[in-house]
C-alpha atoms as one frame of an Amber mdcrd trajectory, in Angstrom:
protein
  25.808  23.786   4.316  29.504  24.005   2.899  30.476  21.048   4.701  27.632
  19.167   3.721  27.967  19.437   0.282  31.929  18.351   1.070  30.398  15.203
   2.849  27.763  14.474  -0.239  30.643  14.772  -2.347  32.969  12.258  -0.175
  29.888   9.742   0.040  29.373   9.831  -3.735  33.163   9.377  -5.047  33.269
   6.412  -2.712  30.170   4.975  -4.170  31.354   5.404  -7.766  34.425   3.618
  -6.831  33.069   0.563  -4.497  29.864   0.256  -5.884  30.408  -3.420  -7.425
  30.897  -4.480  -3.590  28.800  -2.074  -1.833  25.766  -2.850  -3.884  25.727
  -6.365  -3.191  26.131  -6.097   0.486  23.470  -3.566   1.121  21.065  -6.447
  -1.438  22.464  -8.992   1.091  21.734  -7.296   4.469  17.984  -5.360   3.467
  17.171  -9.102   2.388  18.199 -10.415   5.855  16.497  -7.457   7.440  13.310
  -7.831   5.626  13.370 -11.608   6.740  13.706 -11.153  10.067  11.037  -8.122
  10.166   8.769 -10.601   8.576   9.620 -13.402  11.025   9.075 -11.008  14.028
   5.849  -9.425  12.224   4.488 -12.698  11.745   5.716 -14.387  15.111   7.131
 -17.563  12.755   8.725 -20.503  14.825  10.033 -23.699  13.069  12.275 -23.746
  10.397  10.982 -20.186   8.915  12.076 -18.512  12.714  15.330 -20.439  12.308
  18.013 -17.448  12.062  20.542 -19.746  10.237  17.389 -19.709   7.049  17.483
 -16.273   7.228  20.958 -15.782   6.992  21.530 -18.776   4.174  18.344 -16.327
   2.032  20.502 -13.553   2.859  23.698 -14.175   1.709  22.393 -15.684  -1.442
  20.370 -13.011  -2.397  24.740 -11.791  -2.869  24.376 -13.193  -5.590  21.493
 -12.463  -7.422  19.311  -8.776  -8.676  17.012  -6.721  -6.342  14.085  -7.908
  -8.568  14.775 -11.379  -6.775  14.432 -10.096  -3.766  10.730  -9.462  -3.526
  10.615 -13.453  -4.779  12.881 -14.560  -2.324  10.249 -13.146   0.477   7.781
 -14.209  -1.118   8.721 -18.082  -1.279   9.734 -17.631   2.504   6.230 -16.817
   3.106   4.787 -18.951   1.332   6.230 -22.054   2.721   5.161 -20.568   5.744
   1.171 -20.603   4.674   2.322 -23.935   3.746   3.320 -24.777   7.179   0.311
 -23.341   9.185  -2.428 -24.080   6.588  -3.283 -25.778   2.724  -6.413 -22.581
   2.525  -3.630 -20.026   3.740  -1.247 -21.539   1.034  -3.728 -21.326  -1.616
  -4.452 -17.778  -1.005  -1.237 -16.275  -0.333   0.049 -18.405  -3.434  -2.768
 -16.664  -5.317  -2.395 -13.557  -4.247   1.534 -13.419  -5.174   0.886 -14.726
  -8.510  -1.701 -11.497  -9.055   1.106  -9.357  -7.824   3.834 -11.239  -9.855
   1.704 -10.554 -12.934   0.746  -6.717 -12.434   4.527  -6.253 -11.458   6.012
  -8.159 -14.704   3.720  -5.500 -17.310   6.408  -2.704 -16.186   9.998  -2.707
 -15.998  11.195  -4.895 -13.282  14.246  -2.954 -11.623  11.702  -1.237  -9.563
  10.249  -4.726  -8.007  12.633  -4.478  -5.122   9.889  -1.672  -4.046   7.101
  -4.701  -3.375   9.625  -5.362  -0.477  10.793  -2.059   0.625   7.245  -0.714
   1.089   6.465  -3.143   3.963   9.661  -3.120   5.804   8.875   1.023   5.994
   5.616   0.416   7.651   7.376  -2.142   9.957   9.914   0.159  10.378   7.483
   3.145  11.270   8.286   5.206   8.287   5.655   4.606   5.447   5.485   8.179
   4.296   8.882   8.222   3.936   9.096   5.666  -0.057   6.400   7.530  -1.405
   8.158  10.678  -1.487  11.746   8.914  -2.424  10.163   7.201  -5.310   8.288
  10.334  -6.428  12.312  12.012  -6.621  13.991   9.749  -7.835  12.185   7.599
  -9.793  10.207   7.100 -13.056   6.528   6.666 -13.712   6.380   2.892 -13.225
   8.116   2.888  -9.795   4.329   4.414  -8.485   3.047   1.171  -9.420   5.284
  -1.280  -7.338   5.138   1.587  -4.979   1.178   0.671  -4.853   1.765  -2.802
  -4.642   3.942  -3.220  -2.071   1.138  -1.039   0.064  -1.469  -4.201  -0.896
   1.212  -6.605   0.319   1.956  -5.020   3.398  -1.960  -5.418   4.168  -2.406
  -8.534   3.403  -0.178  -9.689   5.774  -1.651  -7.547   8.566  -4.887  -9.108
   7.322  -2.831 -12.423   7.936  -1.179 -11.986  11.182  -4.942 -10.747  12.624
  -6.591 -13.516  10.993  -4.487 -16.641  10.585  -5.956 -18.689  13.208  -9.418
 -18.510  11.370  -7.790 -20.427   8.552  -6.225 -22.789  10.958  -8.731 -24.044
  13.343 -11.006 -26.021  10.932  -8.692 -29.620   9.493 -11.298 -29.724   7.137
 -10.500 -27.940   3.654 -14.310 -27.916   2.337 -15.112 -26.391   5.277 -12.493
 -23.779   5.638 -13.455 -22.875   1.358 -17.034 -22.486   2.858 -16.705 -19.566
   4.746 -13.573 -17.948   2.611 -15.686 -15.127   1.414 -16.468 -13.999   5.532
 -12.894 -14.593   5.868 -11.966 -12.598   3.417 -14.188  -9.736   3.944 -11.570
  -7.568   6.594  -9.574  -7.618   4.210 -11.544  -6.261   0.998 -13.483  -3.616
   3.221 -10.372  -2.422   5.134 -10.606   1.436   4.561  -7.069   2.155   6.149
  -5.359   0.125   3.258  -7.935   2.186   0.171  -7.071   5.782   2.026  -3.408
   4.881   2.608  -3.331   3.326  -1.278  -4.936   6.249  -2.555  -2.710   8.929
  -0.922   0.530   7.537  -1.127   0.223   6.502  -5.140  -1.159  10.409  -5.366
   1.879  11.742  -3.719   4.640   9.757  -5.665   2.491  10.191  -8.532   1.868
  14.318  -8.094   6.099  14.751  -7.191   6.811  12.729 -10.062   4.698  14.821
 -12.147   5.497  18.644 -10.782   9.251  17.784 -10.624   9.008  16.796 -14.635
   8.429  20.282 -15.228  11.151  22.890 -16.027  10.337  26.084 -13.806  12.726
  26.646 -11.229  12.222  25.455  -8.196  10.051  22.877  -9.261  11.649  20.100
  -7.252  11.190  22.092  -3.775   7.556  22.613  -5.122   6.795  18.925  -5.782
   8.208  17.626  -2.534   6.101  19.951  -0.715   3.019  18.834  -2.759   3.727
  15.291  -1.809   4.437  16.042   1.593   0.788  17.794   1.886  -0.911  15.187
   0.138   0.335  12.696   2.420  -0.710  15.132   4.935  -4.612  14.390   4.524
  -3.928  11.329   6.040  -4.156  12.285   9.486  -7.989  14.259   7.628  -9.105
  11.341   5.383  -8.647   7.939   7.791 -10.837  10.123  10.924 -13.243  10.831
   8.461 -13.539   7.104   7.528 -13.916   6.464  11.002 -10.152   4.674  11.067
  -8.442   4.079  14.699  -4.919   5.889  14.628  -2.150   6.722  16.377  -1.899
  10.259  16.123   1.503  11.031  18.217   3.062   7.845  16.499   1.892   8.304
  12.709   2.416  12.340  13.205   6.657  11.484  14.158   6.488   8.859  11.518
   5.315  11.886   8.831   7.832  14.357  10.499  10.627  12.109  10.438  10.213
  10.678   6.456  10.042  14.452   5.810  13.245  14.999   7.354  14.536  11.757
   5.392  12.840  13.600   1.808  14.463  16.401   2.131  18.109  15.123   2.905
  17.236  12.776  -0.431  16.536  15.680  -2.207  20.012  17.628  -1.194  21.430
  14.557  -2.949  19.267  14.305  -5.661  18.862  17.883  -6.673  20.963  20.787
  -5.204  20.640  23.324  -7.757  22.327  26.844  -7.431  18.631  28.261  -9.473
  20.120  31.876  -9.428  22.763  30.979 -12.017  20.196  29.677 -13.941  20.921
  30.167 -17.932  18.981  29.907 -21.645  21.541  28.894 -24.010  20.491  28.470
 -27.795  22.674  26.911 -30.990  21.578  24.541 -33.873  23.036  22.241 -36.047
  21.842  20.643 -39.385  19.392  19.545 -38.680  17.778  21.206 -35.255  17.303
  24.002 -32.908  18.433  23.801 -29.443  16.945  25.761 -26.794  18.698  24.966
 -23.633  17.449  25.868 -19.815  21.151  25.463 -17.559  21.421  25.373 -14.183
  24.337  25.362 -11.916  25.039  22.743  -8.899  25.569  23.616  -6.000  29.061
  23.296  -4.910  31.259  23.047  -1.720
């Protein structure tokens, strides 16, 4: 555990030091990852499968915040709808602007999260972000958190579903029958469960983790780590086809990933714990220490 905490140490002095280039790299290749993840999830050919795009959207993204980045994917996909169908356009472009708008009430550093929640479920590892945004984040992270879950259906709606807004050239037609088009999508009852479980867990580590009782950290990841739990209760309840061997490494391998981001995050020595009090002119101060762990 020593050398661990040697390592941790190593990995964060380098950060603090390289952090104006190492920032911008990791913004450059997760936006080239999540590009081609999309491409592949979406089978794109054309100039949106063209790996010289993806690299161009890459490198600029360089250049510009992580709240860009969820825009950046976003106008790739869209000129995609654009490319397969004027109905697909119009929804997707619809749909982003609702997202856009619910995203822009809250602070916009956490945006990056619209993107990084469906590149875990195309990774495999969805129940891992919940539980890293519960740690490490603040209040409004849960709601790009939730999201990014919407967006990551709706384009599984849209890869299932895309030739029903292609076949028919005719527009009137297509508008016709949008409501039976749309209806997998509104009654899907894997996206409510997994919605409603993963905003719970960030939400309930976020919470228990505020509080000052020692241990409270260890006790909030595990309550976010059982909440996501009911998963693998709630979606065979609703009658929802899944992968149990699959989604049950997926859970055991984002728990593994939790609790190495909460040695970083929070490795407190809670036996040298210590009230201090003093006061100045104008206050009290009652003061709850506790020591870090150390090499």
């Amino acid at each position: 555990m020593d050398n661990m905490r040697q390592y941790r140490e190593a990995i964060q002095k380098i950060y603090g030091k390289n952090d104006y280039w190492i920032v911008p790299i990791f913004r450059s290749l997760f936006s080239m990852f999540l590009l081609f993840s999309l491409n592949r999830y979406l089978g794109m050919t054309g100039k949106t499968g063209n790996p010289l795009v993806i690299l161009v959207l890459g490198l600029l993204s360089f250049f510009l915040p992580f709240s860009f980045v969820p825009c950046l994917a976003g106008l790739y996909l869209l000129y995609y709808f654009y490319t397969k169908s004027l109905l697909l356009l119009g929804i997707g472009g619809l749909f982003f602007v609702l997202i856009f708008i619910i995203q822009s009430s809250v602070r916009g550093k956490y945006a990056i999260l619209i993107a990084a929640m469906p590149l875990c479920f195309f990774l495999g590892i969805p129940y891992f972000l919940p539980l890293l945004v519960g740690l490490s984040m603040g209040l409004s992270a849960v709601l790009s958190l939730s999201l990014g879950i919407l967006v990551y259906y709706f384009l599984q709606f849209i890869r299932e579903y895309k030739e029903q807004f292609i076949l028919s050239g005719d527009l009137l037609d297509q508008f016709e029958g949008l409501s039976k088009k749309m209806a997998p999508l509104l009654h899907n009852k894997e996206m409510i469960g997994m919605f409603v479980l993963f905003t719970l867990a960030a939400l309930a580590i976020y919470i228990i983790r505020n509080f000052s009782f020692n241990y409270s950290w260890i006790i909030a990841l595990i309550t976010g780590i059982c909440v996501e739990g009911l998963v693998f209760f709630v979606l065979p309840f609703l009658s929802v086809k899944m992968n149990i061997g699959l989604s049950l490494l997926s859970y055991l391998f984002s728990i593994l990933f939790s609790v190495i981001a909460l040695f970083f995050f929070r490795d407190a020595d809670y036996r040298g714990t210590e009230f201090v009090q003093f006061e100045d002119d104008a206050y009290y101060y009652y003061v709850k220490a506790i020591p870090k762990n150390k090499a």
